[in-house]
C-alpha positions as CSV (number, residue, x, y, z in Angstrom):
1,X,-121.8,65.8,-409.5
2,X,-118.4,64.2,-407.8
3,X,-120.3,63.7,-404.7
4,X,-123.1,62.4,-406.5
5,X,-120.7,59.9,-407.7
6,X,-119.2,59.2,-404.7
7,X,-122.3,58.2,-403.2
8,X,-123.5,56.0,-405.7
9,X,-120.1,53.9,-405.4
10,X,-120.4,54.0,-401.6
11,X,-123.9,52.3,-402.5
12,X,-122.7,50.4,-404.7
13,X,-119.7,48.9,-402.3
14,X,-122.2,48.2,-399.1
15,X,-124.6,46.6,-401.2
16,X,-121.6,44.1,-402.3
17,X,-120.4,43.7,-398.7
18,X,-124.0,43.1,-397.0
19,X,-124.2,40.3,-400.1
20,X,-121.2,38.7,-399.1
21,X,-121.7,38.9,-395.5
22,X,-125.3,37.2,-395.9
23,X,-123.3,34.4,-397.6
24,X,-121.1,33.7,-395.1
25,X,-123.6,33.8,-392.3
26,X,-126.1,31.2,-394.3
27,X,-129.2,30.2,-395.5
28,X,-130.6,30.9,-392.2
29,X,-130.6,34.6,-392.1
30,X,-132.7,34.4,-395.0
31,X,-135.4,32.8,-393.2
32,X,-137.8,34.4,-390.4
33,X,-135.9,35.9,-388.4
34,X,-135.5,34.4,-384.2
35,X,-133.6,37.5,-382.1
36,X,-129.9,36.6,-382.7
37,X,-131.1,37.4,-386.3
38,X,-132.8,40.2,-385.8
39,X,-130.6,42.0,-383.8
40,X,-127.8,40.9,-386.7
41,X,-129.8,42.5,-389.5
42,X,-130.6,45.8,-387.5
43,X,-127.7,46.4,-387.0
44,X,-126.2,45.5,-390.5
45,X,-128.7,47.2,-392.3
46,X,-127.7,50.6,-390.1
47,X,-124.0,50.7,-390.1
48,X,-124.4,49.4,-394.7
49,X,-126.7,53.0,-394.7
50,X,-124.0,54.7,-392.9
51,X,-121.6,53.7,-395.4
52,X,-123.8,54.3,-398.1
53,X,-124.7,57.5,-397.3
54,X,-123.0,59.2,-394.5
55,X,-119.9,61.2,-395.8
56,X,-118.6,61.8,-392.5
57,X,-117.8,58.4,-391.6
58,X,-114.4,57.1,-392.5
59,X,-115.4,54.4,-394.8
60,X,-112.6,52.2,-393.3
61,X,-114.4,52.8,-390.1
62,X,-117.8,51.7,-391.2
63,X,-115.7,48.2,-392.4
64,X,-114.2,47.4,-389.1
65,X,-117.6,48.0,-387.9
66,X,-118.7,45.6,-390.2
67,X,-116.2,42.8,-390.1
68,X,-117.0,42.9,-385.9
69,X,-120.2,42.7,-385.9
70,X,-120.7,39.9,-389.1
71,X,-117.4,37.9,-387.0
72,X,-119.4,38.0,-383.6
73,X,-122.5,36.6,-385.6
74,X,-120.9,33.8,-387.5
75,X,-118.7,33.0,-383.9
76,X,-122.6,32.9,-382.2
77,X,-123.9,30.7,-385.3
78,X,-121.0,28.3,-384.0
79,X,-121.4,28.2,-380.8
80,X,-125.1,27.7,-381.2
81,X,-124.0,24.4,-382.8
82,X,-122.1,23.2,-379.8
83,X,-123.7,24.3,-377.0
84,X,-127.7,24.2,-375.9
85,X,-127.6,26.5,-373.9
86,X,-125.7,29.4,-375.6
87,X,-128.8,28.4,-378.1
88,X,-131.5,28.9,-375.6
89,X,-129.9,31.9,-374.9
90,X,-129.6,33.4,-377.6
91,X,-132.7,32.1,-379.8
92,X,-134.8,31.5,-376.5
93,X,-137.0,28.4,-377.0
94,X,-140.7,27.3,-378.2
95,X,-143.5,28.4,-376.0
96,X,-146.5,26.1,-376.1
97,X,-150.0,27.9,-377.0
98,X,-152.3,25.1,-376.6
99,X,-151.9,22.0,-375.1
100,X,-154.4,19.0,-375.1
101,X,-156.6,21.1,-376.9
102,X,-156.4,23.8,-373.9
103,X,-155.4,27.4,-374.7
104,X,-152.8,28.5,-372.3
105,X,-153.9,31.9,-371.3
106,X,-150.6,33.2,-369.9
107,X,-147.9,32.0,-372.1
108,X,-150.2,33.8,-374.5
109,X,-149.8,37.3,-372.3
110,X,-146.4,36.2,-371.7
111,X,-145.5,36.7,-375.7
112,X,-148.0,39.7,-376.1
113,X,-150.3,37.9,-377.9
114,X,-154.2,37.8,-378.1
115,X,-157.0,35.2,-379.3
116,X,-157.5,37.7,-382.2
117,X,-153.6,37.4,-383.2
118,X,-153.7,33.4,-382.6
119,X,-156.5,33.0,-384.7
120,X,-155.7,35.1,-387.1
121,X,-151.8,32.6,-387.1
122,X,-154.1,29.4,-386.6
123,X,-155.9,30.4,-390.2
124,X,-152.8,31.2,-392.2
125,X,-152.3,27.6,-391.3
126,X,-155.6,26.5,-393.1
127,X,-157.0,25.7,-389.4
128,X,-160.5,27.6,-388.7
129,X,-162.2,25.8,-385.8
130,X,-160.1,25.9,-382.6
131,X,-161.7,22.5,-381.6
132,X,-159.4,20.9,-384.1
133,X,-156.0,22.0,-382.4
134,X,-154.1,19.2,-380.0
135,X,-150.9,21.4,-379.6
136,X,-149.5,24.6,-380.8
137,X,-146.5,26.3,-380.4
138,X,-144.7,29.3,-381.1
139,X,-141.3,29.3,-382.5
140,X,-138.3,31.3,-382.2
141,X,-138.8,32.3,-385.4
142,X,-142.3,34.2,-384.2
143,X,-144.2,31.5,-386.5
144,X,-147.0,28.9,-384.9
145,X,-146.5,25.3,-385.0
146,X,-150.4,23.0,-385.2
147,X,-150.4,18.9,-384.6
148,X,-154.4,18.7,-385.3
149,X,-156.2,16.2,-383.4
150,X,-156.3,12.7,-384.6
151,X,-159.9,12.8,-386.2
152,X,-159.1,16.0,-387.9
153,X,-155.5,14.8,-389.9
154,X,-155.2,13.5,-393.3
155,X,-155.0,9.7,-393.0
156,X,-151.9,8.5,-393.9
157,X,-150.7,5.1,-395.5
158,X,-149.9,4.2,-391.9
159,X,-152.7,4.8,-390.6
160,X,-155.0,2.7,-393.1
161,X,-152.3,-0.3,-392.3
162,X,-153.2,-0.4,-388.8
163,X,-156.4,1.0,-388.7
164,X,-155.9,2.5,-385.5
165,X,-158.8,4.4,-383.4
166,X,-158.3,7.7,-382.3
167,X,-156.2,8.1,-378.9
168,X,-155.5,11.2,-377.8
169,X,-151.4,12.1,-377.6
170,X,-148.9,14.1,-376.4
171,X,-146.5,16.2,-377.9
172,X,-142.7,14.9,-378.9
173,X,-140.5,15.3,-376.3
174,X,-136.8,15.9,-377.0
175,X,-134.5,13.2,-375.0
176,X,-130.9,13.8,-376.5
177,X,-129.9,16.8,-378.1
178,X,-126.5,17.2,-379.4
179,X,-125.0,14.4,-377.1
180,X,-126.7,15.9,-374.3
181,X,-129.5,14.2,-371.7
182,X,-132.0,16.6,-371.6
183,X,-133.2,14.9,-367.9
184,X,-135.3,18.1,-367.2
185,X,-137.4,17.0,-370.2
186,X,-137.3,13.3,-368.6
187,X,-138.5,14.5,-365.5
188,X,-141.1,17.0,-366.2
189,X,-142.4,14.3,-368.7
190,X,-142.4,11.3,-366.3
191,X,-140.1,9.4,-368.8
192,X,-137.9,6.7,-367.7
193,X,-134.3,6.9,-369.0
194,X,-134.5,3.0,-369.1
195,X,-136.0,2.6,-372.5
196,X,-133.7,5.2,-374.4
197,X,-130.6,3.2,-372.8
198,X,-131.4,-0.1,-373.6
199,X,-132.2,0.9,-377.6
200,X,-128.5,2.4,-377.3
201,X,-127.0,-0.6,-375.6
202,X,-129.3,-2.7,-378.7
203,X,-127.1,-1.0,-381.3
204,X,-123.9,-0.4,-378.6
205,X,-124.0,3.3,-378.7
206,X,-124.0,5.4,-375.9
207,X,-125.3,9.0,-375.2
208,X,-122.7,11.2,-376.6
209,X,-123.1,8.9,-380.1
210,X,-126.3,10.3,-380.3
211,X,-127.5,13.9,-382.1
212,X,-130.9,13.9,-381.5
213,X,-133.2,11.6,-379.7
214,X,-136.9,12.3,-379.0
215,X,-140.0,10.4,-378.2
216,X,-142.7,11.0,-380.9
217,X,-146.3,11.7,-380.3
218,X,-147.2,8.0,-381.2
219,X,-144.7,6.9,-377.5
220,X,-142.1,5.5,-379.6
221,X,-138.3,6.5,-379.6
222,X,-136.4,8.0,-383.1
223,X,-132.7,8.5,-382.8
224,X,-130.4,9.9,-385.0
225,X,-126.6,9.4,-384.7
226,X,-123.6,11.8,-385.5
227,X,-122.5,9.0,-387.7
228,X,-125.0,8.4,-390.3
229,X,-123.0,6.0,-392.1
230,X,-124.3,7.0,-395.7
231,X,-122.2,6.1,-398.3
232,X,-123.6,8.5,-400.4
233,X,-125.0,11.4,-399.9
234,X,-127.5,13.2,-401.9
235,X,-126.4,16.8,-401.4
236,X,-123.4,17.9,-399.2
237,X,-122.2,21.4,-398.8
């Protein structure tokens, strides 16, 4: 009966440490899971059955063990924030699928993937006929990504405004991320950082003003500044 007990207050006590830990690493780790994740909840999940269970485990061992590896998580959740490429690193980056309408047969072998299991992704996301697919990607987070083509998207208020025909475009590509030129981007894309500096010089910011720059589908630039100058904000946490 004592050890009956014992184990059910063991329970009890990694159950309330796993709940705290997933509060102080985020939101995120609620959310599907890209490998810094995953990696993070394996190995949580094994060393909060140890203590549960596993009598011959100094408890106070299993909590070091704990407190390490939920530190070195919430240190990489930092760092992700500040550097790129600790990001790419650690998350790795989207792989495009199809592109102009084009399914890319090896980045499709290079992620294990078949026509079956991209179909079967392309229909959870309401999208039946591979004819209507302009882009697709696969995220970190192992989900797929669809921009339709424009004859196949919901018209939108804009759209009715300028009545514009169909032109076939590109996918966004990311110019500035976290006060970083991403020139590889610039290059592979044939983009001309002339454009991007002269908006900046418009409103007399420079690069490392700027969080996230990118040039949408539709050629034209959206920037977003570290200083977003609301007065007041809706939700802040």
């Amino acid at each position: 009966m004592y050890e009956h007990l014992i184990i059910f207050l063991r329970s009890i006590f990694a159950f309330l440490i796993l709940l705290g830990i997933a509060r102080i690493l985020g939101k995120q780790t609620l959310s599907n899971m890209n490998f810094h994740e995953f990696v993070t909840a394996v190995i949580m999940g094994a060393i909060a059955a140890n203590l549960a269970f596993n009598e011959k485990i100094e408890v106070t061992h299993l909590i070091i063990s704990l407190i390490v590896f939920a530190g070195t998580s919430y240190l990489l959740y930092k760092l992700n924030l500040k550097s790129r490429k600790i990001r790419l690193l650690a998350e790795g980056s989207p792989t495009v699928l199809i592109e102009g309408g084009k399914i890319l047969e090896n980045n499709l072998a290079k992620n294990k993937l078949t026509l079956d299991s991209l179909n079967q992704m392309l229909r959870q996301k309401n999208i039946f006929n591979m004819e209507e697919v302009e882009y697709a990607l696969l995220e970190v987070n192992g989900q797929v990504s669809v921009m339709k083509k424009n004859k196949y998207r919901t018209a939108t208020v804009e759209d009715v405004r300028r009545k514009v025909e169909s032109k076939p475009e590109r996918m966004p590509v990311e110019l500035i991320m976290d006060g970083t030129m991403l020139s590889k981007n610039l290059e592979l894309n044939g983009i001309s950082d002339k454009e991007l500096m002269q908006q900046l010089e418009s409103k007399s910011k420079n690069i490392n003003d700027v969080f996230y720059a990118v040039k949408g589908s539709d050629g034209r630039i959206y920037i977003d500044y570290y200083e977003d100058q609301i007065k007041h904000p809706i939700d802040v946490e």
